[in-house]
BAGU-233263 format. One record per residue (C-alpha): residue number from 1; residue in one letter; x, y negated, z. Coordinates in pm, 1 decimal, decimal comma, padded with zeros to 6 digits. Each point is the difference from the previous one (the first is absolute). Layout:
BEGIN
(atom NUM 'A' (X Y Z))
...
***
This chain:
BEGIN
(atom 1 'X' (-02457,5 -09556,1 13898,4))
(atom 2 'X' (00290,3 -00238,5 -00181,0))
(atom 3 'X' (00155,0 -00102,7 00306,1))
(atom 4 'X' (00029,4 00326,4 00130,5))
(atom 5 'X' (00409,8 -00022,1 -00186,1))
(atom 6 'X' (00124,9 -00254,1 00241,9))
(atom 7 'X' (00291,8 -00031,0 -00200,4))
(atom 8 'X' (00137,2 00314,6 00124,8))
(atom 9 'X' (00209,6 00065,7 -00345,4))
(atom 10 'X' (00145,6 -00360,4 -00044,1))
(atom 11 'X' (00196,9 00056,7 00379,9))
(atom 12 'X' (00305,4 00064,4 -00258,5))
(atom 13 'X' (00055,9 -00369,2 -00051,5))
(atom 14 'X' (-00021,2 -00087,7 00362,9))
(atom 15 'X' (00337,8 -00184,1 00152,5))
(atom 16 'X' (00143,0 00198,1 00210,6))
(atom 17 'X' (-00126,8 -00010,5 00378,8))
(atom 18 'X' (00252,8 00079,1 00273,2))
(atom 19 'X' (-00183,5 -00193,4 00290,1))
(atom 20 'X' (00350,9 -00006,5 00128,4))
(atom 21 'X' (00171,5 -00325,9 -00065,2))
(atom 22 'X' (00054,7 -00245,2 00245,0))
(atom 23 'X' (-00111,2 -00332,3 -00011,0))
(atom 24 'X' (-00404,5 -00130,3 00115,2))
(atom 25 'X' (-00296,9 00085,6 -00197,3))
(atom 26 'X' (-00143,1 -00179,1 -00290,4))
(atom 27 'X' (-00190,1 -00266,0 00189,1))
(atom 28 'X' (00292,3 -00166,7 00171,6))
(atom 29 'X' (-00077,8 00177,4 00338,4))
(atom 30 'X' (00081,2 00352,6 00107,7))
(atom 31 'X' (-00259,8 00235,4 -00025,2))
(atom 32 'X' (-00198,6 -00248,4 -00299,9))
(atom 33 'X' (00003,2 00285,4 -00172,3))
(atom 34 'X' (-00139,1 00260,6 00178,8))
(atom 35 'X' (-00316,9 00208,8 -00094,0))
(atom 36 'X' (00065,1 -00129,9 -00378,6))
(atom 37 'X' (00086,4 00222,6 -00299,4))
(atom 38 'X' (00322,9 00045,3 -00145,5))
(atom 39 'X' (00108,2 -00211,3 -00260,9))
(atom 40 'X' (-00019,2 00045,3 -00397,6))
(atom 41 'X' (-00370,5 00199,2 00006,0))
(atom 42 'X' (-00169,8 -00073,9 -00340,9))
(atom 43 'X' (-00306,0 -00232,0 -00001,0))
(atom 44 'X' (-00226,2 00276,6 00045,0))
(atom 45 'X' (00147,9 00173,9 00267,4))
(atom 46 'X' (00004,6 -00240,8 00204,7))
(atom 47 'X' (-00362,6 -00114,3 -00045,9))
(atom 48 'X' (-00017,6 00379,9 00129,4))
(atom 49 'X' (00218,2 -00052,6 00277,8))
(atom 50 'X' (-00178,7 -00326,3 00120,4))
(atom 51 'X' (-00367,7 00205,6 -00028,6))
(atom 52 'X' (00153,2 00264,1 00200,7))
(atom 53 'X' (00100,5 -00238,2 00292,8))
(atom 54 'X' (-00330,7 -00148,1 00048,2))
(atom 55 'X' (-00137,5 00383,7 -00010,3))
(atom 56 'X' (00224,8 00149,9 00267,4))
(atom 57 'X' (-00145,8 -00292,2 00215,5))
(atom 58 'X' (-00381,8 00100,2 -00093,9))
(atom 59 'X' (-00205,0 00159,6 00268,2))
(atom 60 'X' (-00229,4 00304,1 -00133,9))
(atom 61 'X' (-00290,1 00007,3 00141,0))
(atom 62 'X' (-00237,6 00345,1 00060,1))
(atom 63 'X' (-00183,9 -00096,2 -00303,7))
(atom 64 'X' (00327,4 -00037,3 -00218,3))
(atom 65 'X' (00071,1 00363,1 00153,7))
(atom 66 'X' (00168,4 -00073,5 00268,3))
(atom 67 'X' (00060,6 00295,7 00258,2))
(atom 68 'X' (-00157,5 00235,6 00056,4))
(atom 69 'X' (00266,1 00030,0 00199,6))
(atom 70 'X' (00268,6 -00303,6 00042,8))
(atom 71 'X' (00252,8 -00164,3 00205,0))
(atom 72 'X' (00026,5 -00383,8 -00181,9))
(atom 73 'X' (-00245,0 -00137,7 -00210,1))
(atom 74 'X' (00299,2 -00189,0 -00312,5))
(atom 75 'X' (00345,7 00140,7 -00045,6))
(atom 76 'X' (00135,9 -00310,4 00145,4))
(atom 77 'X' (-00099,6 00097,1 00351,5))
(atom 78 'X' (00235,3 00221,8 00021,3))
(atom 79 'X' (00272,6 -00217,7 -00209,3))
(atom 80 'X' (00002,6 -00365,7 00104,2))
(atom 81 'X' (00302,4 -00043,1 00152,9))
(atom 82 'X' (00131,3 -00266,6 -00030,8))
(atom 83 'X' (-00217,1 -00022,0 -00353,7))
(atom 84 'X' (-00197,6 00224,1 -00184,1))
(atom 85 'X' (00204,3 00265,7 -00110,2))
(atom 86 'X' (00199,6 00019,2 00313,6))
(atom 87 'X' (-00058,1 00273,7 00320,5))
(atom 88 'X' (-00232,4 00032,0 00291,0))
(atom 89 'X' (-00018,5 -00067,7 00345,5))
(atom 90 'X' (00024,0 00268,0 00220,4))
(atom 91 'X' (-00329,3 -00024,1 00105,0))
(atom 92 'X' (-00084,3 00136,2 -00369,6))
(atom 93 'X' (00209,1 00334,9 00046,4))
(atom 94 'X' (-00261,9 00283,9 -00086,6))
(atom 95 'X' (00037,1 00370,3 00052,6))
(atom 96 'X' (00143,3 00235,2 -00266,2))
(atom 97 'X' (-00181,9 00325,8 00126,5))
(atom 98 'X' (00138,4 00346,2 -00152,9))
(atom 99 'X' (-00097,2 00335,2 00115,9))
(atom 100 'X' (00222,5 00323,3 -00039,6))
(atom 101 'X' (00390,5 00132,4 -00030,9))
(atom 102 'X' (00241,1 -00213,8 -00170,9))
(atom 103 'X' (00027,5 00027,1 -00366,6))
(atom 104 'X' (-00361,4 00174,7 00062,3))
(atom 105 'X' (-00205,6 -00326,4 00095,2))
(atom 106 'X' (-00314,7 -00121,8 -00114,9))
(atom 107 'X' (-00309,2 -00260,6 00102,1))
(atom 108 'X' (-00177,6 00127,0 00317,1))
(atom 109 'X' (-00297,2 00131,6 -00077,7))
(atom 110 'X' (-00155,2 00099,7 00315,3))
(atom 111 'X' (-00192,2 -00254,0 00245,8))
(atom 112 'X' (-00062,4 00212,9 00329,2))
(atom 113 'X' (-00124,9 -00107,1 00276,4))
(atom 114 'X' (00277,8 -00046,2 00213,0))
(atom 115 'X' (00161,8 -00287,0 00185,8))
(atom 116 'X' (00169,4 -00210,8 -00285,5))
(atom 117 'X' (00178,7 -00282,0 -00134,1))
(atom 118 'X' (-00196,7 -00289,1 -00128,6))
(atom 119 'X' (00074,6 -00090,6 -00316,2))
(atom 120 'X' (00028,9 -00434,0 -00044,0))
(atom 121 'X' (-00228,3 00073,7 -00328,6))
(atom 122 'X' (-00379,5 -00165,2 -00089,1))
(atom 123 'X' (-00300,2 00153,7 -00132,8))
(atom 124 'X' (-00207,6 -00228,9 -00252,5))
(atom 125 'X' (-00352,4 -00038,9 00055,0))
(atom 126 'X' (-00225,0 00140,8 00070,5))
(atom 127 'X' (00199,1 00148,9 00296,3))
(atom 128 'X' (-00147,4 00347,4 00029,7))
(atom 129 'X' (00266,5 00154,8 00105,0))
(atom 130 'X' (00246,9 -00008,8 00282,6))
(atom 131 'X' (00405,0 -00132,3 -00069,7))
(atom 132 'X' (00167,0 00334,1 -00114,4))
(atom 133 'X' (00290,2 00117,2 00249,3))
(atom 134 'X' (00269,8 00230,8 -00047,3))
(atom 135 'X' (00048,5 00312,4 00135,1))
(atom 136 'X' (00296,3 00133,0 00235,3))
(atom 137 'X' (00005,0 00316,1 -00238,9))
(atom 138 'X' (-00253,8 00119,1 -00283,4))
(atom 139 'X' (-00089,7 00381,9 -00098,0))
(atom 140 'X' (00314,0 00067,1 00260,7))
(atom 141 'X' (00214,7 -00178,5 -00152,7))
(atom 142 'X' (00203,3 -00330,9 00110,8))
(atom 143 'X' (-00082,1 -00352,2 -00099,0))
(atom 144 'X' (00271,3 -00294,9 00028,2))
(atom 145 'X' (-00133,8 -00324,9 00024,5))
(atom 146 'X' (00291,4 -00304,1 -00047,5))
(atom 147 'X' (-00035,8 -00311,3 -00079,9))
(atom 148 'X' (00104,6 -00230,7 -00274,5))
(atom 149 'X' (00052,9 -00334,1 -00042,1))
(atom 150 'X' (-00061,4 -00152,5 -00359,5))
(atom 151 'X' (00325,5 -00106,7 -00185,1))
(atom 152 'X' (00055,5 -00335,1 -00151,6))
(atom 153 'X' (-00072,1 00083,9 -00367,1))
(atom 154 'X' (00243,8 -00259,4 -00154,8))
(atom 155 'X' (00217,9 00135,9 -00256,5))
(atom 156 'X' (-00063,7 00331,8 00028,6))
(atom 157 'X' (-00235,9 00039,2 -00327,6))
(atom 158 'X' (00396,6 -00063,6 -00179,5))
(atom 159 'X' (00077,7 00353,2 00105,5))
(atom 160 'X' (-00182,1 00106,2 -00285,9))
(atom 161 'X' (00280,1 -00129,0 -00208,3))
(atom 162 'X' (00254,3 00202,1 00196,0))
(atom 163 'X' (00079,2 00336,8 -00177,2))
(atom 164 'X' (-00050,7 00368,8 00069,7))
(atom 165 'X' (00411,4 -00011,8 00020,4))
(atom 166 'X' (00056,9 -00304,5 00168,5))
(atom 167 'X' (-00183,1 00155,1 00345,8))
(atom 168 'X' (00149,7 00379,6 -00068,0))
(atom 169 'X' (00360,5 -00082,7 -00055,9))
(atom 170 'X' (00031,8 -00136,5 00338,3))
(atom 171 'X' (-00200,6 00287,7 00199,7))
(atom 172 'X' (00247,0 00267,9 00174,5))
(atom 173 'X' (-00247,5 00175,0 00203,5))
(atom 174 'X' (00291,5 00246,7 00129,3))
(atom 175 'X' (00220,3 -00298,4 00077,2))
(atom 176 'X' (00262,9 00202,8 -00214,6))
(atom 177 'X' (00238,0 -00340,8 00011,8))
(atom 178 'X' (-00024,8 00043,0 00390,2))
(atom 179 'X' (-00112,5 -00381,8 00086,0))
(atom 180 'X' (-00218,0 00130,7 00214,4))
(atom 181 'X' (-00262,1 -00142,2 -00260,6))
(atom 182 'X' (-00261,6 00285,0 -00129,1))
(atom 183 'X' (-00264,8 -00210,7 -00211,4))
(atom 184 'X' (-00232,9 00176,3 -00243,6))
(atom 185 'X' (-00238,4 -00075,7 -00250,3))
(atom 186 'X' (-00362,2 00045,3 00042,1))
(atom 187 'X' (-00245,4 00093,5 -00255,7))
(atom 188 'X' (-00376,4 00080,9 -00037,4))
(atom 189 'X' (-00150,9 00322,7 00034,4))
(atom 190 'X' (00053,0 00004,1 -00405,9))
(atom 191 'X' (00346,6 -00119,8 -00004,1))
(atom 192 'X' (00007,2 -00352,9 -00058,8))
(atom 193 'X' (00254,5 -00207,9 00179,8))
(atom 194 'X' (-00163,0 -00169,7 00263,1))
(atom 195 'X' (00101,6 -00380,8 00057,7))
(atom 196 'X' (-00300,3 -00156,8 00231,1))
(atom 197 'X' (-00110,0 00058,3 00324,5))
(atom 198 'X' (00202,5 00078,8 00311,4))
(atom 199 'X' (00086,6 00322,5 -00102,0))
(atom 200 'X' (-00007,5 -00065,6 -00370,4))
(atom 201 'X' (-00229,6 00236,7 -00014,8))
(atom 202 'X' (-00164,8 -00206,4 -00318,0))
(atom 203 'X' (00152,4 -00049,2 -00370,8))
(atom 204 'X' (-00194,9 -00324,3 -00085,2))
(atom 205 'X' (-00201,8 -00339,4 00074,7))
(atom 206 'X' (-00332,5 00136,7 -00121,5))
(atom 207 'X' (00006,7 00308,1 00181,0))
(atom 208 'X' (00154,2 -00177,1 00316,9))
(atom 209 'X' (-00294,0 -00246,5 00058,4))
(atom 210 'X' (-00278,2 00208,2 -00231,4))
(atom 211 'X' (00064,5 00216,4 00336,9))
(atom 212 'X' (00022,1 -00281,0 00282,8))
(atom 213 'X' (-00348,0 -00155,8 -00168,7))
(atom 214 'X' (-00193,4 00308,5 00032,9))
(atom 215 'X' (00149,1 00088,8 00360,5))
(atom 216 'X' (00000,8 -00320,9 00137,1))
(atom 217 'X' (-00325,5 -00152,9 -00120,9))
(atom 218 'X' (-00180,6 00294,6 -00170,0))
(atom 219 'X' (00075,4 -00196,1 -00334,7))
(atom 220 'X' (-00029,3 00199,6 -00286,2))
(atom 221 'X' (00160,9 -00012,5 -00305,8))
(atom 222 'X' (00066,2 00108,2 -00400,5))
(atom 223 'X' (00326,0 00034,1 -00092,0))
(atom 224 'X' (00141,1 -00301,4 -00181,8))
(atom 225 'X' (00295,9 00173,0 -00207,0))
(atom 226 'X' (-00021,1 00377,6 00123,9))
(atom 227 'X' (00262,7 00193,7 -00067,4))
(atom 228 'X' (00166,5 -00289,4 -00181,5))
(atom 229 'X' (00077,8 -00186,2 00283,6))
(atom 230 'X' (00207,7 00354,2 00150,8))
(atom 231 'X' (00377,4 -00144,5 00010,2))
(atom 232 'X' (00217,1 00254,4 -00214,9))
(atom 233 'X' (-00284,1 00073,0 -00212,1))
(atom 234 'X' (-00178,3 00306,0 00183,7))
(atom 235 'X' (-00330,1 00120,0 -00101,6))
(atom 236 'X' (-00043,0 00172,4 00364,4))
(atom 237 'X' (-00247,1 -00152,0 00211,8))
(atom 238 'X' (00103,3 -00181,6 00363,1))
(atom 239 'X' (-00244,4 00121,4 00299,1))
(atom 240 'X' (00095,9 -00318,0 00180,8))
(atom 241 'X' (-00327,9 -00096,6 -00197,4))
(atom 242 'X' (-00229,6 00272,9 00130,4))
(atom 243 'X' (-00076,1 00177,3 -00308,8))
(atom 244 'X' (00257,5 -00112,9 -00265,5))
(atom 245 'X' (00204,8 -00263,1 -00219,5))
(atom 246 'X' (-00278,4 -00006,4 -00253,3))
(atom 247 'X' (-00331,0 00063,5 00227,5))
(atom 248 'X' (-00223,1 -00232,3 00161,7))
(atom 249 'X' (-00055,2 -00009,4 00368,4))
(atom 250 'X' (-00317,7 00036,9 00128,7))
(atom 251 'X' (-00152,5 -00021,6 00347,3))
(atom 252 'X' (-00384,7 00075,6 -00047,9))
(atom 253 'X' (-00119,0 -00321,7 00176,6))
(atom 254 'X' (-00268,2 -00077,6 -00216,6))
(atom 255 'X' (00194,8 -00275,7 -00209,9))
(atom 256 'X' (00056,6 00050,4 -00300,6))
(atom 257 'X' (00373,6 00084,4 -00098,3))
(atom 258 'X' (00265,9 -00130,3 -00052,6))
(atom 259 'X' (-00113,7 -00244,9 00252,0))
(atom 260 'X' (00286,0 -00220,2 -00090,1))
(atom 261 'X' (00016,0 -00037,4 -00413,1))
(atom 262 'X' (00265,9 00086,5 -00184,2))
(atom 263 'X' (00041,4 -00382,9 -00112,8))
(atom 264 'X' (00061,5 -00133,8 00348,8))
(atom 265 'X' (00220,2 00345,6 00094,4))
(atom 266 'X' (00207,9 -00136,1 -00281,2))
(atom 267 'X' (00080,6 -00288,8 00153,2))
(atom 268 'X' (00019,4 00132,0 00359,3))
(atom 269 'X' (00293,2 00223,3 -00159,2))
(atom 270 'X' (00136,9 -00302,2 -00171,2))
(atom 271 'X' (00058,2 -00205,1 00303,4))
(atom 272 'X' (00142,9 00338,9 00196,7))
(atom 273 'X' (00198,7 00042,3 -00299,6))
(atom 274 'X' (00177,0 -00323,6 -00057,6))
(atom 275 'X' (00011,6 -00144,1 00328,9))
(atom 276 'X' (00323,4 -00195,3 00059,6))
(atom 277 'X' (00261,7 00116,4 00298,3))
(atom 278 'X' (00041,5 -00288,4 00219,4))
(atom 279 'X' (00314,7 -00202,3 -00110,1))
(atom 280 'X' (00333,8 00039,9 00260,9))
(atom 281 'X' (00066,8 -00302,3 00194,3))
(atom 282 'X' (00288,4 -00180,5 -00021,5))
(atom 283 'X' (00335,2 00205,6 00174,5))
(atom 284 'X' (00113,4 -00136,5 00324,5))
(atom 285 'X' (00357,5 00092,6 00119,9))
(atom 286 'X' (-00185,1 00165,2 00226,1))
(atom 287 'X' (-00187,8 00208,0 -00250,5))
(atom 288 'X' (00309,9 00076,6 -00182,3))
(atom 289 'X' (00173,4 00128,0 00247,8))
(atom 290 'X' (-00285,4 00233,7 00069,5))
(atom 291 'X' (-00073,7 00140,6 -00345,1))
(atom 292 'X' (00363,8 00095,0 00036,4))
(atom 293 'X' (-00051,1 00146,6 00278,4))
(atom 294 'X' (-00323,2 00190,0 -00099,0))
(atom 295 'X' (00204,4 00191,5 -00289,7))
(atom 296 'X' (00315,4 00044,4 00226,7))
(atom 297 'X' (-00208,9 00207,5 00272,4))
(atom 298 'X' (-00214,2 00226,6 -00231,4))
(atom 299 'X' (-00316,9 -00182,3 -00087,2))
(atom 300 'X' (00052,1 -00013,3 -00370,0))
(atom 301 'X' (00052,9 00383,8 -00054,4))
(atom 302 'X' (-00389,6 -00008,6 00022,3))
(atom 303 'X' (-00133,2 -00373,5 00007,6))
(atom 304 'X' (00224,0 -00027,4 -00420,1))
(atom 305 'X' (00063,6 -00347,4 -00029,4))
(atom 306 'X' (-00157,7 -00009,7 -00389,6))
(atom 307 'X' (-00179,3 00275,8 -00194,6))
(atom 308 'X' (00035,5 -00008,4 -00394,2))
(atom 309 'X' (-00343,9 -00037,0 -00195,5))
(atom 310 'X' (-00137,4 -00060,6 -00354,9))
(atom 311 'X' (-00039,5 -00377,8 00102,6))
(atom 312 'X' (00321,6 -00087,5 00212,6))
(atom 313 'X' (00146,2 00125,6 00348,5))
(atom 314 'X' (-00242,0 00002,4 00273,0))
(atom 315 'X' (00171,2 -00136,5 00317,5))
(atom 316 'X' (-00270,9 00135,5 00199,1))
(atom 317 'X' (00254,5 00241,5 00244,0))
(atom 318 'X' (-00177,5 00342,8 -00053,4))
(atom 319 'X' (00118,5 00333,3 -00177,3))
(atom 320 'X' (-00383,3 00095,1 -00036,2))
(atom 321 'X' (00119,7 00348,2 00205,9))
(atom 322 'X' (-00159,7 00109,1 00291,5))
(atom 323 'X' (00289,2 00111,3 00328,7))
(atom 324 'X' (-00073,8 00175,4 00319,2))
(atom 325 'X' (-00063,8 -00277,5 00268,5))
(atom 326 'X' (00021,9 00198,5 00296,8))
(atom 327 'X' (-00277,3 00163,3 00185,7))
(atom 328 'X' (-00090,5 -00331,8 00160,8))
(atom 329 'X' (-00155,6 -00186,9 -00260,5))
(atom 330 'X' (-00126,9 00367,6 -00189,1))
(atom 331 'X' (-00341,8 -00014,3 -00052,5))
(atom 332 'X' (-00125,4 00366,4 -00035,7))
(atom 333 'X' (-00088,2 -00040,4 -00338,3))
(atom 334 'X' (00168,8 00151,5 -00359,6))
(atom 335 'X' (-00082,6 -00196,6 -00295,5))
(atom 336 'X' (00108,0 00098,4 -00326,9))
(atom 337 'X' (00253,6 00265,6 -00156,7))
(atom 338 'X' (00337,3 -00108,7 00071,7))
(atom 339 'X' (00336,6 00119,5 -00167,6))
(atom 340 'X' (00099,5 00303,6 00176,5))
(atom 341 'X' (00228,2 00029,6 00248,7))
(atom 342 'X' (00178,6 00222,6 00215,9))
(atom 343 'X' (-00059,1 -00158,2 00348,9))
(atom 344 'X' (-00421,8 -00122,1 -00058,8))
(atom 345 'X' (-00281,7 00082,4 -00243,8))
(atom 346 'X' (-00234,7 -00249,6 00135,1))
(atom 347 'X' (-00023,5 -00324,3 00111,0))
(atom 348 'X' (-00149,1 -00077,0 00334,7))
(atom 349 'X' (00348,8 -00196,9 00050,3))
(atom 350 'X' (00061,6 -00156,9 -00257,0))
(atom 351 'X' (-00104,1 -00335,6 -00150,4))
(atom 352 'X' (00063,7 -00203,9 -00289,1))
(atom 353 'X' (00306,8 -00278,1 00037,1))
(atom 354 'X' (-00224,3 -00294,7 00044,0))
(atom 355 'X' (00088,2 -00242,6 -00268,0))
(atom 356 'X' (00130,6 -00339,4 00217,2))
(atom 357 'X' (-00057,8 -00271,9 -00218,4))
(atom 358 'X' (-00248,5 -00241,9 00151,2))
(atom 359 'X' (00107,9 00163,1 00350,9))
(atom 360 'X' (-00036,3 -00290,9 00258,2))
(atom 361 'X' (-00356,6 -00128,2 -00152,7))
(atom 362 'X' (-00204,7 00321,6 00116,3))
(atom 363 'X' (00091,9 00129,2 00356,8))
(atom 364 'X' (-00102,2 00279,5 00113,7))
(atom 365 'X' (00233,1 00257,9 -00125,6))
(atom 366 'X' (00002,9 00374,5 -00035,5))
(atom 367 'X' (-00251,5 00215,3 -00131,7))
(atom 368 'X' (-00230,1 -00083,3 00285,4))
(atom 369 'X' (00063,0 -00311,0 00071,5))
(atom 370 'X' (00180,7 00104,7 00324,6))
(atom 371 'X' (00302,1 -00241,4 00006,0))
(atom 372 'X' (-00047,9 -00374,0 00065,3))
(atom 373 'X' (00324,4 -00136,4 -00140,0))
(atom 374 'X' (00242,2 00116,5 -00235,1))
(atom 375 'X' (00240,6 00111,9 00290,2))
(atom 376 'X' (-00258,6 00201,7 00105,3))
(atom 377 'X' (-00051,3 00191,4 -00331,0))
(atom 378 'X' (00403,8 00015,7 -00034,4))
(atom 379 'X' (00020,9 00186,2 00351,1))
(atom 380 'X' (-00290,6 00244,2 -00060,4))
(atom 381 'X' (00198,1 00156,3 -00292,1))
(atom 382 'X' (00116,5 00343,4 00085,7))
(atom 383 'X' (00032,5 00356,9 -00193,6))
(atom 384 'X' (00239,6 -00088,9 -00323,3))
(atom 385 'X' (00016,6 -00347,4 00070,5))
(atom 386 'X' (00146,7 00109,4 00378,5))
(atom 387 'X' (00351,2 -00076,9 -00009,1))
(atom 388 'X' (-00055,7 -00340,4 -00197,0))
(atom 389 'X' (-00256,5 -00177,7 00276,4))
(atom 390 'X' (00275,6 00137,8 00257,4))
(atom 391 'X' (00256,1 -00168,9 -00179,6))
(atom 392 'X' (-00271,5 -00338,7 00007,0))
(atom 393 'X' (-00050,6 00093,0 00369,7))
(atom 394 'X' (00410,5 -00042,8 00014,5))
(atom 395 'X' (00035,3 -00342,0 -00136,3))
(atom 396 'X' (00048,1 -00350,5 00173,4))
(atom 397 'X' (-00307,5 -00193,0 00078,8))
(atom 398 'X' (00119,9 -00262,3 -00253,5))
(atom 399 'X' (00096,9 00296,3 -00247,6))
(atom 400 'X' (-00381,2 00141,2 00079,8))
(atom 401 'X' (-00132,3 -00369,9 -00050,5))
(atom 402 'X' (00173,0 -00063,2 -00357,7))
(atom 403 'X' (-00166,9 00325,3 -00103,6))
(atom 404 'X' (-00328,6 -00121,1 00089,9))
(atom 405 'X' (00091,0 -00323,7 -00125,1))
(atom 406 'X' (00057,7 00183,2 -00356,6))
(atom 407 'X' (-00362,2 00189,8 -00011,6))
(atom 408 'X' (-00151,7 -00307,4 00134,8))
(atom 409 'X' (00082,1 -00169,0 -00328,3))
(atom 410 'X' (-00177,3 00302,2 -00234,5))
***
């Protein structure tokens, strides 16, 4: 029960982590780097961290308490690319089922016997019952069914060290400065600013992948620092954990829970925690010219070039908001509480600003995984981000080239 720490309290005298500098990672070839943790962790933390990478790579087996229900068998099948840590093909995508009215939305709970979508999901031994489906509607009322596509986890556990203030003072969910920008905050059922996921709709690590164990391998779990580990010191639970902050999970399999210990949780949260943003590569004229460009059209209103924390500015290109994308990419589903606003009380729309560091090592992009190439995800932007991708859509080819030239380099 020692190790369960990780070093959490000595982050203070870490060096500062921007994963924004040029120049090639440690190693003396681009990308050396990638999949490590940051730099400066005390001794024990990253003993923590180093446990936690060979866990994410275990596969759980029905006996461990696996399943019952489960759609990978180790975290790193859905985050192995390009190295554990990373983002999934798009042959991993699963389906995020809801059923009800946005904000009203909950788990389906009905399985009728009607014509249905099969889910990509496994039952453990000893089999006994079919794959479960889900439902075109439930008790009369709607179910959604989109997909997602697992995001590359590096460097996101560092937006725990971005504050309450940082992510508010840059919301305007009425676009009152008339940019044609609306972003909001999100928060948790109880309030808590919500930095993870892709609608934010989660305030911390533990909660994040407490959640993402249990759904996607029926892992259960303790909590490892409760209510502690709320950013902005809350003492109000997060549902993203089906039940609570500080209560188990539980899935009635017939292993005894947790079915992962709190001891090797530890260190899965460790290596989520501290895992490194890839390094920039070196600038090209090319590239220049094209980060240039990206601010002159728009991009940075939403994609902030740096965001303040307790250890250093995080170049990772986010403003940890969620904005309207357009009814093209909207998935059906509300997530969250977001800061009011005159125009939209719920988020079917809207997304998170996907962080870009580390962009060109984990095609595909969007949500779902529906773009191929970065071009791609740039010209599938629509609602507030309309009038920027047409100003994209207006450039030269080589103007259009140097941009991609510039995220190609993140």
């Amino acid at each position: 029960m020692k190790r369960i720490h990780i070093g959490l309290v000595a982050i203070l005298s870490l060096t500062a982590c921007s994963g924004g500098g040029g120049g090639v990672a440690a190693g003396g070839t681009p990308d050396a780097g990638v999949g490590g943790p940051i730099e400066g962790l005390p001794a024990a933390t990253l003993a923590a961290f180093e446990r936690g990478r060979a866990l994410m790579t275990h596969r759980f087996s029905p006996a461990e308490g696996l399943g019952p229900f489960y759609n990978a068998t180790s975290c790193a099948a859905c985050h192995e690319v390009p190295v554990t840590g990373g983002s999934s093909p798009l042959y991993r995508n699963f389906f995020f089922a809801a059923q009800g009215f946005p904000p009203f939305q909950g788990p389906v709970t009905t399985a009728p016997e009607i014509p249905s979508i099969v889910l990509p999901n496994f039952r453990a031994p000893p089999f006994t019952q079919p794959r479960p489906t889900i439902p075109p509607s439930s008790a009369l009322f709607p179910v959604v069914t989109p997909q997602r596509n697992a995001p590359a986890m590096f460097g996101i556990g560092l937006f725990e060290f971005v504050n309450n203030d940082a992510i508010t003072s840059n919301s305007d969910p009425d676009d009152a400065n008339g940019d044609g920008i609306s972003g909001r905050f999100n928060r948790t059922p109880t309030f808590d600013i919500g930095r993870f996921g892709y609608k934010c709709q989660a305030n911390n690590i533990e909660a994040f992948i407490r959640g993402a164990a249990n759904n996607q391998m029926g892992m259960t779990t303790d909590p490892i620092a409760g209510i502690a580990a709320v950013v902005s010191l809350s003492t109000r639970f997060l549902p993203q954990v089906g039940g609570g902050q500080s209560s188990p999970t539980t899935d009635g399999d017939g292993v005894p829970d947790p079915e992962i210990s709190v001891n090797d949780f530890a260190d899965i949260i460790a290596f989520s925690k501290f895992l490194k943003p890839p390094d920039r590569l070196p600038d090209t004229p090319e590239s220049l010219a094209g980060e240039a460009l990206f601010d002159a059209i728009g991009c940075t209103r939403c994609h902030l070039t740096s965001l303040p924390s307790s250890i250093g500015p995080l170049a990772a290109f986010t403003d940890l908001l969620i904005h309207d994308m357009g009814p093209a990419l909207a998935d059906g589903v509300s997530q969250g509480l977001p800061q009011p606003s005159l125009t939209s009380g719920t988020t079917e729309n809207e997304f998170r600003t996907q962080p870009l560091w580390g962009l060109r090592l984990h095609a595909p992009f969007l949500h779902d995984g529906r773009a191929d190439t970065i071009e791609q995800a740039i010209l599938a932007h629509a609602g507030e981000s309309e009038t920027i991708r047409l100003a994209y859509e207006a450039l030269t080819q080589v103007e259009k080239d140097n941009i991609l030239a510039f995220l190609e380099i993140l």
